[in-house]
DOGU-287827 format. One record per residue (C-alpha): residue in three letters; y, z negated, x. Coordinates in nm, 3 decimals, padded with zeros to 5 digits, m for minus. Example, Ala and Ser with C-alpha at 12.3 -4.5 7.8 and 13.67 -1.06 7.14 Angstrom:
PT, ALA, m00.450, m00.780, 01.230;
PT, SER, m00.106, m00.714, 01.367;
***
This chain:
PT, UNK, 00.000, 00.000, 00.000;
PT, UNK, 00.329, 00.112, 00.102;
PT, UNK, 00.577, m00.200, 00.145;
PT, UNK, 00.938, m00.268, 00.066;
PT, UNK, 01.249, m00.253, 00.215;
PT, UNK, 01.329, m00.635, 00.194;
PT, UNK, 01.634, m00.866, 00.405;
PT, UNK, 01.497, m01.029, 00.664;
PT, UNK, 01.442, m01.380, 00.674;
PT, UNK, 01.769, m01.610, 00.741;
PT, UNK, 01.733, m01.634, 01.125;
PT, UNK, 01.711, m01.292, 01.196;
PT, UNK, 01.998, m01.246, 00.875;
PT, UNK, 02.223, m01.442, 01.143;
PT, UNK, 02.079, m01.254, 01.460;
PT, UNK, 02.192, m00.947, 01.275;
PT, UNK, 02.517, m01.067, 01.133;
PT, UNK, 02.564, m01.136, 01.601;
PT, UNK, 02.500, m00.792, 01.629;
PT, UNK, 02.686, m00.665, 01.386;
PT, UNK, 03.027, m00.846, 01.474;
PT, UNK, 02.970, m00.735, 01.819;
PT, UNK, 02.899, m00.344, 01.709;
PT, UNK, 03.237, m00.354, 01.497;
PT, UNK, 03.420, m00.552, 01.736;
PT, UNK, 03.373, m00.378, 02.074;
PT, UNK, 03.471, m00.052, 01.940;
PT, UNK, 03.674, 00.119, 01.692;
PT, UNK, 03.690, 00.462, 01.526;
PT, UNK, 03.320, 00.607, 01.521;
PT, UNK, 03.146, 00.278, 01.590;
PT, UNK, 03.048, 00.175, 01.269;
PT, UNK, 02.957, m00.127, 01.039;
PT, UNK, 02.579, m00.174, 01.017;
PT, UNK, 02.672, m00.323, 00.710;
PT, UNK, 02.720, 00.015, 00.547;
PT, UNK, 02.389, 00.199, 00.610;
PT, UNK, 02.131, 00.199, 00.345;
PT, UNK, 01.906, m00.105, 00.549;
PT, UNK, 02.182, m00.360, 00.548;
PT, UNK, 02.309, m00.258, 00.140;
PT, UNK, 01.976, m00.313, 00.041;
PT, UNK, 01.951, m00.682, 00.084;
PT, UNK, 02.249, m00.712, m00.191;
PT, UNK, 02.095, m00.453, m00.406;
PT, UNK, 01.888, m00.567, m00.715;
PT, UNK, 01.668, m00.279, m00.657;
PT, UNK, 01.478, m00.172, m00.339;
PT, UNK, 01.456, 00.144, m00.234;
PT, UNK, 01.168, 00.308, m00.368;
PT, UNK, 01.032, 00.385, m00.014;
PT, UNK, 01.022, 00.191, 00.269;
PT, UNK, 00.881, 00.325, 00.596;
PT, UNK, 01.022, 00.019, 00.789;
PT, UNK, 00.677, m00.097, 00.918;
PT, UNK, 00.336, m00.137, 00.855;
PT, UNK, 00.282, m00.494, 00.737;
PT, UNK, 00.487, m00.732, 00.470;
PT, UNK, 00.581, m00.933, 00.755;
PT, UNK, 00.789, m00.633, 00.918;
PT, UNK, 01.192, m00.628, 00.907;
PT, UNK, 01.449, m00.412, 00.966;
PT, UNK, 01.479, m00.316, 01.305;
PT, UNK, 01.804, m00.404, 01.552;
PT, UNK, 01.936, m00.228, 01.825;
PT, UNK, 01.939, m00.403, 02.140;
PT, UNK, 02.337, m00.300, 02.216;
PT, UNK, 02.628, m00.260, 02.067;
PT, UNK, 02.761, 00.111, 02.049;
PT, UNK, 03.006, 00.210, 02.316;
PT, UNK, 03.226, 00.481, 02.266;
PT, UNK, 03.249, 00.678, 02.602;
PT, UNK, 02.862, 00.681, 02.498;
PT, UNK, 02.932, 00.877, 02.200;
PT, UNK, 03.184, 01.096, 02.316;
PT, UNK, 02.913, 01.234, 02.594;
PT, UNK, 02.671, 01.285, 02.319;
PT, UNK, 02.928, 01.487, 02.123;
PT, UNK, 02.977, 01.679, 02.425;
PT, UNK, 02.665, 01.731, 02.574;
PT, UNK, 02.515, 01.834, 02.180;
PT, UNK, 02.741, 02.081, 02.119;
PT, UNK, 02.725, 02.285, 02.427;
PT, UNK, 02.319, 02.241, 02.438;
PT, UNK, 02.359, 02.358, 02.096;
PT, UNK, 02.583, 02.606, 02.172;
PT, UNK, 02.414, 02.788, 02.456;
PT, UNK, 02.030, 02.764, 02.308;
PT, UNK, 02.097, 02.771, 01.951;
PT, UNK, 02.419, 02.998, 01.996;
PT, UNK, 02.207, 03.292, 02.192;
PT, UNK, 01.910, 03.243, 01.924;
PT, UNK, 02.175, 03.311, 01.633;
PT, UNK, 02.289, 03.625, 01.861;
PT, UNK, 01.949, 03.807, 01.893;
PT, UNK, 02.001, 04.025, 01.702;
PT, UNK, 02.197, 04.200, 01.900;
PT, UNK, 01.904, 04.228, 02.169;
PT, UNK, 01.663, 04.317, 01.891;
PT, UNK, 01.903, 04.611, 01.798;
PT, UNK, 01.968, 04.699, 02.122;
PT, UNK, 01.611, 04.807, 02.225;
PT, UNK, 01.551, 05.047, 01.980;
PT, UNK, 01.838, 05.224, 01.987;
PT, UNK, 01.809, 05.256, 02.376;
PT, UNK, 01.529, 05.451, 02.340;
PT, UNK, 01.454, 05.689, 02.638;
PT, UNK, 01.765, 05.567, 02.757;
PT, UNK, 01.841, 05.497, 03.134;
PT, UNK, 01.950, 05.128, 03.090;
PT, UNK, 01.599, 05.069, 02.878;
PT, UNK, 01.429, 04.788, 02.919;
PT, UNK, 01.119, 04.861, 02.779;
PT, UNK, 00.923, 05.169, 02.717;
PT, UNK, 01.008, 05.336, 02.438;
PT, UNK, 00.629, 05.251, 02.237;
PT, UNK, 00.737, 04.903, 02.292;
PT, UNK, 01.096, 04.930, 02.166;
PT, UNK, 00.957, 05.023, 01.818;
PT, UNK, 00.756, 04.736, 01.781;
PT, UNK, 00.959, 04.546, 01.557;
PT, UNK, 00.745, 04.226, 01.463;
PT, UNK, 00.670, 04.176, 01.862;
PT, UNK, 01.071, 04.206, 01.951;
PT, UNK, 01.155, 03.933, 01.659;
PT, UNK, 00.856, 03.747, 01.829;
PT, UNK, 01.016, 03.736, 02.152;
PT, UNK, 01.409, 03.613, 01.905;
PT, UNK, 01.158, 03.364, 01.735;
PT, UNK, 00.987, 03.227, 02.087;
PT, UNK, 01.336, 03.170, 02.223;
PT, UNK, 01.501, 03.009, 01.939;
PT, UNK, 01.491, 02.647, 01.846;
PT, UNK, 01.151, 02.666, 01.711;
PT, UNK, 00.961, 02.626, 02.044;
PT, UNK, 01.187, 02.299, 02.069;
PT, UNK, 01.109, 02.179, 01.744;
PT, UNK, 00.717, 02.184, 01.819;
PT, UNK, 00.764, 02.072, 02.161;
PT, UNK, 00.946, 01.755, 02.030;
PT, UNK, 00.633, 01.562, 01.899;
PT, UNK, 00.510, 01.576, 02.271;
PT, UNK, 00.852, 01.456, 02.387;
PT, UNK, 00.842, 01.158, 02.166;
PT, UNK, 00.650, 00.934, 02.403;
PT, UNK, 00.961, 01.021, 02.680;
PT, UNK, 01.205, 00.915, 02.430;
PT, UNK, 01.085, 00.594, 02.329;
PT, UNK, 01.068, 00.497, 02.685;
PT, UNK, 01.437, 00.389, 02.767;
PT, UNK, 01.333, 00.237, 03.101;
PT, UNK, 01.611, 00.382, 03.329;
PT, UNK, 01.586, 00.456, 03.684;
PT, UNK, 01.770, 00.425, 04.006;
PT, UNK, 01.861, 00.825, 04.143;
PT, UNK, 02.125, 00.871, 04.430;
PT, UNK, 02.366, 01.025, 04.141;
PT, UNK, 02.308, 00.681, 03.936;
PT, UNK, 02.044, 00.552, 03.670;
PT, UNK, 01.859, 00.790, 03.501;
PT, UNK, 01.644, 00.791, 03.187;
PT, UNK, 01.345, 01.025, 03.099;
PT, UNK, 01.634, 01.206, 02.918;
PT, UNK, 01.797, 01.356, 03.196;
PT, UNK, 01.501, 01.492, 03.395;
PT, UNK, 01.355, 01.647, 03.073;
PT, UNK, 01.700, 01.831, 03.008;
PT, UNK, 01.754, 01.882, 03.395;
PT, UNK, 01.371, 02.085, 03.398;
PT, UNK, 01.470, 02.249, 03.070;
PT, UNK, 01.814, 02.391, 03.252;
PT, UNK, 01.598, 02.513, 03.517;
PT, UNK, 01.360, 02.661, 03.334;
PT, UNK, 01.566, 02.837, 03.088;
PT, UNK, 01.784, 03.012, 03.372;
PT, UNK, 01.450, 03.116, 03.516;
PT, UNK, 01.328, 03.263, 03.232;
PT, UNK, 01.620, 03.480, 03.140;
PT, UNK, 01.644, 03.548, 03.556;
PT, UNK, 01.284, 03.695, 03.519;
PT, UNK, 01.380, 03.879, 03.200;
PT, UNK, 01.548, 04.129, 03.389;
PT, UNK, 01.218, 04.271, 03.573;
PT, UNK, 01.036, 04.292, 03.334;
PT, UNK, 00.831, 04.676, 03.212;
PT, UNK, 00.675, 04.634, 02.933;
PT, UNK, 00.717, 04.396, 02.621;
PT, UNK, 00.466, 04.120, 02.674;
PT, UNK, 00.619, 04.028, 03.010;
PT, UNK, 00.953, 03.995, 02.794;
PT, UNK, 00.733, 03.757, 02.531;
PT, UNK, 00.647, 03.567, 02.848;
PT, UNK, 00.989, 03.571, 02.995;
PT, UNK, 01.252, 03.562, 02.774;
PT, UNK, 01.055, 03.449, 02.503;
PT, UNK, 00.791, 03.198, 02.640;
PT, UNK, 00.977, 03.048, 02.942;
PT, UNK, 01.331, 03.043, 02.815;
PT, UNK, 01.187, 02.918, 02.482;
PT, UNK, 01.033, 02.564, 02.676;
PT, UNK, 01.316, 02.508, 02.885;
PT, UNK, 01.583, 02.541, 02.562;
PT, UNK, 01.363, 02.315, 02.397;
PT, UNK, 01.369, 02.084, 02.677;
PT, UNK, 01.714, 02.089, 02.707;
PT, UNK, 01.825, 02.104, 02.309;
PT, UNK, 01.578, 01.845, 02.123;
PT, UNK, 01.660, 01.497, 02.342;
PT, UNK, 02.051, 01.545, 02.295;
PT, UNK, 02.003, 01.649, 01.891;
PT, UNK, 01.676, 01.363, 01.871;
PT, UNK, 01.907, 01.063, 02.009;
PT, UNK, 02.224, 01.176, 01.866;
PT, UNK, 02.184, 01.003, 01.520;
PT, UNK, 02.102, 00.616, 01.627;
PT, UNK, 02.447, 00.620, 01.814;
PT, UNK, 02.647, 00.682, 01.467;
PT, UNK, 02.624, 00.502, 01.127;
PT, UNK, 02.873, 00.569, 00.890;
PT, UNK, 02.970, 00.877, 01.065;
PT, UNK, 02.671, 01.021, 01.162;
PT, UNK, 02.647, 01.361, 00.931;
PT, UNK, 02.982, 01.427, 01.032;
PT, UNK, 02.896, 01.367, 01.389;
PT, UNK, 02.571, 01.576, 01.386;
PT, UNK, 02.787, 01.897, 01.185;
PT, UNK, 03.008, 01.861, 01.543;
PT, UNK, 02.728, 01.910, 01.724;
PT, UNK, 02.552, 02.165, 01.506;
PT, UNK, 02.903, 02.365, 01.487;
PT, UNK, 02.847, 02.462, 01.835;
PT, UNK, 02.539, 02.689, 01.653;
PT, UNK, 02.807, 02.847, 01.462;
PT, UNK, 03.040, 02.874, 01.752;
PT, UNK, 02.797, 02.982, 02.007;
PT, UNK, 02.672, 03.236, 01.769;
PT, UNK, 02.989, 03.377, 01.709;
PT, UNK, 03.054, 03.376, 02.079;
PT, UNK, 02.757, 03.539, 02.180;
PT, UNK, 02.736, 03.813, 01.928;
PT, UNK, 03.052, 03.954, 02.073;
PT, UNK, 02.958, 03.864, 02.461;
PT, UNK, 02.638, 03.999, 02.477;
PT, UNK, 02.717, 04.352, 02.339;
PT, UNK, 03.040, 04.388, 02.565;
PT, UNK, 02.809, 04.265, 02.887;
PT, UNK, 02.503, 04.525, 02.729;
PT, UNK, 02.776, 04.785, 02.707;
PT, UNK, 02.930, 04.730, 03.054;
PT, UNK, 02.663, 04.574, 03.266;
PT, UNK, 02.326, 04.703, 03.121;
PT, UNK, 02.056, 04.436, 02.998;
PT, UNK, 01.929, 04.334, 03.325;
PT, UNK, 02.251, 04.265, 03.461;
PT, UNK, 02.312, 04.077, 03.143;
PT, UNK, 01.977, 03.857, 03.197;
PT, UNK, 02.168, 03.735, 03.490;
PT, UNK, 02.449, 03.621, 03.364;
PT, UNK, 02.282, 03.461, 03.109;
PT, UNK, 02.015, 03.281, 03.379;
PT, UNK, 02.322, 03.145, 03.581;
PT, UNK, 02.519, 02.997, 03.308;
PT, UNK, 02.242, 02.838, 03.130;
PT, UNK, 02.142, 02.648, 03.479;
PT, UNK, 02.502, 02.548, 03.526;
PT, UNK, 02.586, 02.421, 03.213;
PT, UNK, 02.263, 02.281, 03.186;
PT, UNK, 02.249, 02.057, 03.500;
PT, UNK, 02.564, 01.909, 03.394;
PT, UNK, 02.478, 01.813, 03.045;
PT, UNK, 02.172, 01.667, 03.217;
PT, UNK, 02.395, 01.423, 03.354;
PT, UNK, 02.659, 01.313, 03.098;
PT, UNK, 02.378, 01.214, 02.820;
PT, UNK, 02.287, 00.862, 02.734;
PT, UNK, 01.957, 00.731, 02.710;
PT, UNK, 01.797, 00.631, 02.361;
PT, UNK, 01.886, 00.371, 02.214;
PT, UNK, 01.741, 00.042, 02.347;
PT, UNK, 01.518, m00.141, 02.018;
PT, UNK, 01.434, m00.496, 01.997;
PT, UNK, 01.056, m00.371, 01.796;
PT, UNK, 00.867, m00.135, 01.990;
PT, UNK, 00.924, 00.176, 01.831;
PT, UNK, 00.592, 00.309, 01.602;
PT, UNK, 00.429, 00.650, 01.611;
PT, UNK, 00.329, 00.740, 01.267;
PT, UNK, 00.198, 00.439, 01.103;
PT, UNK, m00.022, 00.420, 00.808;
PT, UNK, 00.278, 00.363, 00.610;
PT, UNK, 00.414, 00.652, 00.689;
PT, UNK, 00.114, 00.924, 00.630;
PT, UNK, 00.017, 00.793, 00.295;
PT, UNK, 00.306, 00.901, 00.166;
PT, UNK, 00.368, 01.172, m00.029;
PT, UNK, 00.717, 01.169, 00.068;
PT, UNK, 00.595, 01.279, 00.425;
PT, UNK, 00.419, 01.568, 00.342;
PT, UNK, 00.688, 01.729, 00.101;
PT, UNK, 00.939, 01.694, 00.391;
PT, UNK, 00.724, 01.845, 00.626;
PT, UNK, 00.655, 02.138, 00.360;
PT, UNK, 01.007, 02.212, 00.253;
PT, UNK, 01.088, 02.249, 00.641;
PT, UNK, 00.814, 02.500, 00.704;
PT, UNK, 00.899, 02.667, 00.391;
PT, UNK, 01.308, 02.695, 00.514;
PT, UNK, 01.265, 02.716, 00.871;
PT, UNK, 01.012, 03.064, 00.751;
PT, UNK, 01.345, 03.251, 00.614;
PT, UNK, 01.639, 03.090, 00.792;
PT, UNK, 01.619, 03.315, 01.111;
PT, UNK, 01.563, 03.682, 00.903;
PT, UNK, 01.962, 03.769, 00.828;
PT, UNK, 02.066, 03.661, 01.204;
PT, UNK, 01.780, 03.864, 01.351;
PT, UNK, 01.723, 04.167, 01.086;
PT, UNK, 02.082, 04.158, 00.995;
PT, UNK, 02.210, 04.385, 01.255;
PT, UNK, 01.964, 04.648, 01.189;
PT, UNK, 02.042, 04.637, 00.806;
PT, UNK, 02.377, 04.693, 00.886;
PT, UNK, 02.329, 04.939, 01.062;
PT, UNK, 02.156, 05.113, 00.758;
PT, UNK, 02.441, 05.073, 00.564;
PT, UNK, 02.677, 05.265, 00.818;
PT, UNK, 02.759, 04.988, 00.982;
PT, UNK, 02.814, 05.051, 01.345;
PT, UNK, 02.687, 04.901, 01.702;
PT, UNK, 03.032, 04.680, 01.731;
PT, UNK, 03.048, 04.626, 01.370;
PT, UNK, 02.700, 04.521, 01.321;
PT, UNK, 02.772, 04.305, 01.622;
PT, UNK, 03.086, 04.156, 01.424;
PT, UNK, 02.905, 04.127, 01.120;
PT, UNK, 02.682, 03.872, 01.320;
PT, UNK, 02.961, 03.729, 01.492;
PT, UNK, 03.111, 03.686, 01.149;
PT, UNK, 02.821, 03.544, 01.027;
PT, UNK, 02.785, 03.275, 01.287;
PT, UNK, 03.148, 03.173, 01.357;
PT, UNK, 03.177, 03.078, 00.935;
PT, UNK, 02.949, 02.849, 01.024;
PT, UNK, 03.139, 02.615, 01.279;
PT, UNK, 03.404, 02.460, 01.083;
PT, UNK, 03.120, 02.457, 00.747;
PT, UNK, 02.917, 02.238, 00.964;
PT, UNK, 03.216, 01.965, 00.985;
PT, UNK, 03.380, 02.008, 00.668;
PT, UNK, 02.980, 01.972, 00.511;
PT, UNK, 02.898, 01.684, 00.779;
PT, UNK, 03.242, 01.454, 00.686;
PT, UNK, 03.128, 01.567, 00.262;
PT, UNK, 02.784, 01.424, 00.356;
PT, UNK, 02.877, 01.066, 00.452;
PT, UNK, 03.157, 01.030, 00.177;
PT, UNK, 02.951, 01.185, m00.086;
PT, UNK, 02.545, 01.095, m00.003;
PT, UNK, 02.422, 01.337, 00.272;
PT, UNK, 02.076, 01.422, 00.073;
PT, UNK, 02.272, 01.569, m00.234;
PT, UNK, 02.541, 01.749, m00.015;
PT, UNK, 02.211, 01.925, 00.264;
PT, UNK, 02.041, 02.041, m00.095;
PT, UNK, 02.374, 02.201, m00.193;
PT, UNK, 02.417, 02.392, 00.088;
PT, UNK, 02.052, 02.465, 00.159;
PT, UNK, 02.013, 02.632, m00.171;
PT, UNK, 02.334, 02.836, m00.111;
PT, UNK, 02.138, 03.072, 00.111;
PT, UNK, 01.895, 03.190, m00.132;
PT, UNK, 02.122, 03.197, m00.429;
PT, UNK, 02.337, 03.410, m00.161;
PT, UNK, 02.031, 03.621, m00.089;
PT, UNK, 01.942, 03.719, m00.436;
PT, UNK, 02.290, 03.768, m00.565;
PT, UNK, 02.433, 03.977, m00.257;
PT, UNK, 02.250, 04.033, 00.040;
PT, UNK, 01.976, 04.235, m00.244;
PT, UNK, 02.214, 04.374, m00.421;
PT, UNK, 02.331, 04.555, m00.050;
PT, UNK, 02.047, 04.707, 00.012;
PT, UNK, 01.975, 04.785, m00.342;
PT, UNK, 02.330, 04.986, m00.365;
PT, UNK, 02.387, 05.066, m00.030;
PT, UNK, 02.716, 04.835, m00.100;
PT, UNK, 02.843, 04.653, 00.231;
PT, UNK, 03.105, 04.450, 00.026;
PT, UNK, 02.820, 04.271, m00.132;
PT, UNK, 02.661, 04.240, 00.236;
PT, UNK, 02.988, 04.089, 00.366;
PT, UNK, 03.020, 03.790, 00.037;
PT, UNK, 02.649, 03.727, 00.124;
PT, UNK, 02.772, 03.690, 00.553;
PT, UNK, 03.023, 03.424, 00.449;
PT, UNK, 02.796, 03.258, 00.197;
PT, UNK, 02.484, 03.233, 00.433;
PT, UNK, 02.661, 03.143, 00.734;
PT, UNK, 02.856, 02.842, 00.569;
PT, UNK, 02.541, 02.670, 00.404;
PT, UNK, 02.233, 02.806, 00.482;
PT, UNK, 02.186, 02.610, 00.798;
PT, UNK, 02.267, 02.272, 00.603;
PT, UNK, 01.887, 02.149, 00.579;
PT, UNK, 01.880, 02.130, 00.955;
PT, UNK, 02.211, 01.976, 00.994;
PT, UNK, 02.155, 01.644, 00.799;
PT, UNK, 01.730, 01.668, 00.878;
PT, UNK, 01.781, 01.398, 01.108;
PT, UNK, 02.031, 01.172, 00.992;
PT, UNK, 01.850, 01.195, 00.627;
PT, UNK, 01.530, 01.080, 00.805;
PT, UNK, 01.699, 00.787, 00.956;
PT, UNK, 01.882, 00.691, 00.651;
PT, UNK, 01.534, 00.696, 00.527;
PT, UNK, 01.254, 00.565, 00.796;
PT, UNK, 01.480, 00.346, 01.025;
PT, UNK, 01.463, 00.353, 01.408;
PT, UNK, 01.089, 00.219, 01.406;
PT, UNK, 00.957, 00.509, 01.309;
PT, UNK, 01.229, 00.801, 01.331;
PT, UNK, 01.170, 00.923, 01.617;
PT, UNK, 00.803, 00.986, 01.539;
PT, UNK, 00.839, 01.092, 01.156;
PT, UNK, 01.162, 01.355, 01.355;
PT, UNK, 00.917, 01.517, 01.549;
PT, UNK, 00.634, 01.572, 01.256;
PT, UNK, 00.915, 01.717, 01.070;
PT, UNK, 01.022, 01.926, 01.341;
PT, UNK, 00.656, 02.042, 01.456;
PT, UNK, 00.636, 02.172, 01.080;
PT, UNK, 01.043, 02.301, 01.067;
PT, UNK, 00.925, 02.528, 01.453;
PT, UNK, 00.609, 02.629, 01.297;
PT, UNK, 00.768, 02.797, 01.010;
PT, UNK, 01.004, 02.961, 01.224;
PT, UNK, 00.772, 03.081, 01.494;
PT, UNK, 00.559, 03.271, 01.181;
PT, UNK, 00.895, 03.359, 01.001;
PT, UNK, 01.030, 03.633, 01.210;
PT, UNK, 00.682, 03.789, 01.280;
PT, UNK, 00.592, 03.796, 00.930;
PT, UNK, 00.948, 03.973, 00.860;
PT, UNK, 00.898, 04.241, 01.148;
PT, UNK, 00.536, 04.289, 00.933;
PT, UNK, 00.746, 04.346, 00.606;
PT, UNK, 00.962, 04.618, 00.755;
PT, UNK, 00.655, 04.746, 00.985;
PT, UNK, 00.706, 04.952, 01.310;
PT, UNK, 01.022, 05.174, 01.295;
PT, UNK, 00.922, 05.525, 01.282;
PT, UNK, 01.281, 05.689, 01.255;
PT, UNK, 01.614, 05.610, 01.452;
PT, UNK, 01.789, 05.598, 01.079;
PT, UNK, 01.619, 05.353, 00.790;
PT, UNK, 01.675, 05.320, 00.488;
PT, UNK, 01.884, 05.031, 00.328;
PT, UNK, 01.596, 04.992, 00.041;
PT, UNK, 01.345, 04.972, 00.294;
PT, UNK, 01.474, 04.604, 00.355;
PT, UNK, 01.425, 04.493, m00.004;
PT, UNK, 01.124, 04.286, 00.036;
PT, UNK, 01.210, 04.111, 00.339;
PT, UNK, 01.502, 03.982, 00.122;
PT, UNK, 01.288, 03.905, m00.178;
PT, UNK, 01.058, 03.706, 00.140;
PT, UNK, 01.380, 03.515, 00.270;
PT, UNK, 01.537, 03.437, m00.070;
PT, UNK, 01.237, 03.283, m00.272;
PT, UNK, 01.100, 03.105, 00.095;
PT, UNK, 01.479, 02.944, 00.071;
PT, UNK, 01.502, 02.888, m00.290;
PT, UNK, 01.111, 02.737, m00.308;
PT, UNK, 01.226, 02.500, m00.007;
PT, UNK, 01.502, 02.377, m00.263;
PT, UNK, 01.257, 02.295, m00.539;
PT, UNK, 01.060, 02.077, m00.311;
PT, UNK, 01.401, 01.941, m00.177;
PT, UNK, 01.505, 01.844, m00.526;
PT, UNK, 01.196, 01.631, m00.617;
PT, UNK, 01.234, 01.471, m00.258;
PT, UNK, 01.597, 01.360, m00.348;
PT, UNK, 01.497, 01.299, m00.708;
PT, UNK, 01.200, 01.032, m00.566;
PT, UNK, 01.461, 00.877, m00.326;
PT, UNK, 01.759, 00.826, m00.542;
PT, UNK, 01.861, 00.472, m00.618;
PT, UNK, 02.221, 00.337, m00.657;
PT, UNK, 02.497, 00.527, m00.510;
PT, UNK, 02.593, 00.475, m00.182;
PT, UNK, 02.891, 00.534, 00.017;
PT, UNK, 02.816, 00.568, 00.381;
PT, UNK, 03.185, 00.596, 00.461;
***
């Protein structure tokens, strides 16, 4: 049997009440009251929450942090998240530039691959997919252990946690992947390469930062999380226009270089300026019992294999479709600039709704935006050949669609505690990187090899019907979810 949230007993009420006087009084501004986060209001409330994943036993309580919240320790992590999530999560939004690029190099002197490899479609979104934040998100439940280990240790540059040297292999990884990329012949060295080996060292360097992020805010922490996942949006919109002026001027391989340098840089140094996790008083749990007899559990891990399955199609089939439409090479490449940069200041202005307003409500909002988006417009584009209705469906996709895996993390906080969140994160996230690993493959086999240099706008129409009912069948199952978890309201702000 599943047990409830309950206060804990009066001495470790007082130990708390310590804690929390010394959390609100050592900082100002983001460091917030403990008082205000669902653990703390539910000792006052006459009803429970109807789920409690705080431990496995009635004698369990809610879990304290060992130290009080520092600022400069915040600031870093609102640095070093948005540039990780900038440079891995910005180039993943921007493939679609590469994925256009090879097939409409055919033949040509600055082709990469052959041109019986440039067709493949489903094998080039692979390659987007493998790259992406997926790899990261199934990496993460074998980076758990490494994160509940705070232990810190002594380095000629300082103390260092487990942290740093898993970003700091990531950075060097990644460059060396996209370094490689640029000798490669045929298309499964490119799935090894740019796919493969850049995919394991973004994950490396992307899922600590985003994993740790949420225990260092409270009240704030949506909004805090949309700054670091508006560097998607940003990095996206950066990208889309970088890498076709550096494909234009430079060529690809020249471009793989660039890319391999500045990944390494910024890397290394991001490496360096991010905190450890959070130090707990209660060793930290991996899954218990009370946890995987829960429904609950299971219908979050479904509805993020279900989303994660269409998110990536617009941002890596987009280009292409545009190009059906008339669009050309620089305006496709706008289009997904467009796309991306909408995104950046959504993120915030979603983030600050989500801890004002409850942050499950305000992620199903904007998650279902997407596929309401993808029926209304994006099929109506390909259905009329109408790039108006391809441009309201840009801005309405880019500003929500990403919204369940803004507020994924702070919702399973909100809901599991430290104990636990780490572990429950990463089962989430193994089923969120699964979905998107299949996603793009499965799209490529909608569409099917291309067998002409100009498509067909219709020939895109199931691939939207794919990404809009994946989206919209994700927002059923995130409905109930919210429906099962909803007790009084609650202000986190």
């Amino acid at each position: 049997m599943v047990p409830e949230l309950r206060a804990p007993s009066s001495s470790s009420a007082a130990s708390a009440d310590s804690s929390i006087a010394c959390s609100v009084n050592s900082e100002k501004g983001l460091i917030d009251d403990y008082s205000k986060t669902p653990y703390a209001e539910a000792k006052s409330m006459a009803d429970p929450l109807p789920i409690t994943v705080a431990g496995d036993s009635e004698d369990d309580e809610v879990i304290e942090f060992k130290q009080p919240l520092r600022k400069k320790q915040q600031v870093a992590l609102l640095i070093s998240g948005f540039f990780a999530t900038f440079m891995v999560s910005g180039l993943t939004q921007s493939y679609g530039v590469f994925q256009s690029f090879h097939p409409h190099h055919l033949g040509h002197p600055d082709a990469l691959l052959p041109d019986h490899d440039a067709k493949k479609r489903g094998l080039l979104a692979l390659v987007g997919t493998l790259c992406s934040t997926s790899i990261a998100l199934i990496l993460g439940i074998f980076m758990t252990p490494i994160l509940d280990n705070t232990t810190s240790t002594k380095w000629f540059f300082g103390e260092r946690s487990g942290v740093t040297w898993l970003m700091a292999g990531g950075s060097i990884l990644l460059g060396l992947g996209y370094f490689l990329s640029a000798f490669v012949r045929n298309l499964w060295q490119l799935i090894l390469t740019q796919g493969l080996m850049a995919g394991v060292g973004g994950a490396l360097l992307f899922y600590p930062v985003q994993t740790i992020s949420p225990e260092y805010f409270k009240s704030h922490r949506a909004l805090a999380f949309g700054i670091q996942a508006s560097g998607s949006g940003l990095g996206g919109f950066t990208f889309s226009f970088l890498l076709h002026e550096l494909l234009e001027r430079l060529g690809i391989r020249k471009t793989f270089h660039v890319l391999a340098g500045s990944n390494l840089i910024v890397g290394l140094l991001l490496a360096l300026i991010t905190p450890p996790p959070r130090p707990v008083t209660t060793p930290r749990k991996f899954l218990p019992k009370s946890v995987r007899s829960q429904p609950l559990f299971y219908m979050l891990m479904a509805t993020g294999f279900i989303f994660s399955m269409a998110l990536g199609q617009p941002s890596i089939f987009g280009p292409d479709f545009g190009r059906s439409i008339a669009l050309s090479a620089r305006n496709a490449a706008i289009w997904l600039a467009v796309m991306n940069g909408v995104g950046a200041p959504s993120r915030i202005a979603f983030g600050y709704i989500g801890d004002r307003y409850g942050r499950q409500g305000t992620c199903l909002v904007t998650s279902c935006v997407g596929g309401i988006g993808a029926l209304a417009f994006w099929l109506p584009a390909a259905r009329l050949r109408s790039a108006a209705c391809f441009w309201i469906f840009t801005i309405l996709f880019g500003s929500g669609a990403a919204g369940f895996n803004q507020f994924i993390s702070p919702i399973l906080l909100d809901l599991y505690g430290p104990e636990v969140y780490f572990s429950v994160n990463a089962a989430v996230a193994l089923a969120r990187g699964l979905g998107s690993l299949i996603g793009s493959p499965i799209g490529g086999a909608i569409l099917g090899n291309r067998k002409e240099a100009k498509e067909h706008p219709e020939m895109y129409t199931w691939l939207i019907v794919f990404t809009a009912s994946s989206l919209l069948i994700s927002c059923v199952i995130s409905t109930v979810i919210w429906l099962m978890t909803r007790r009084k309201p609650v202000k986190s702000g």
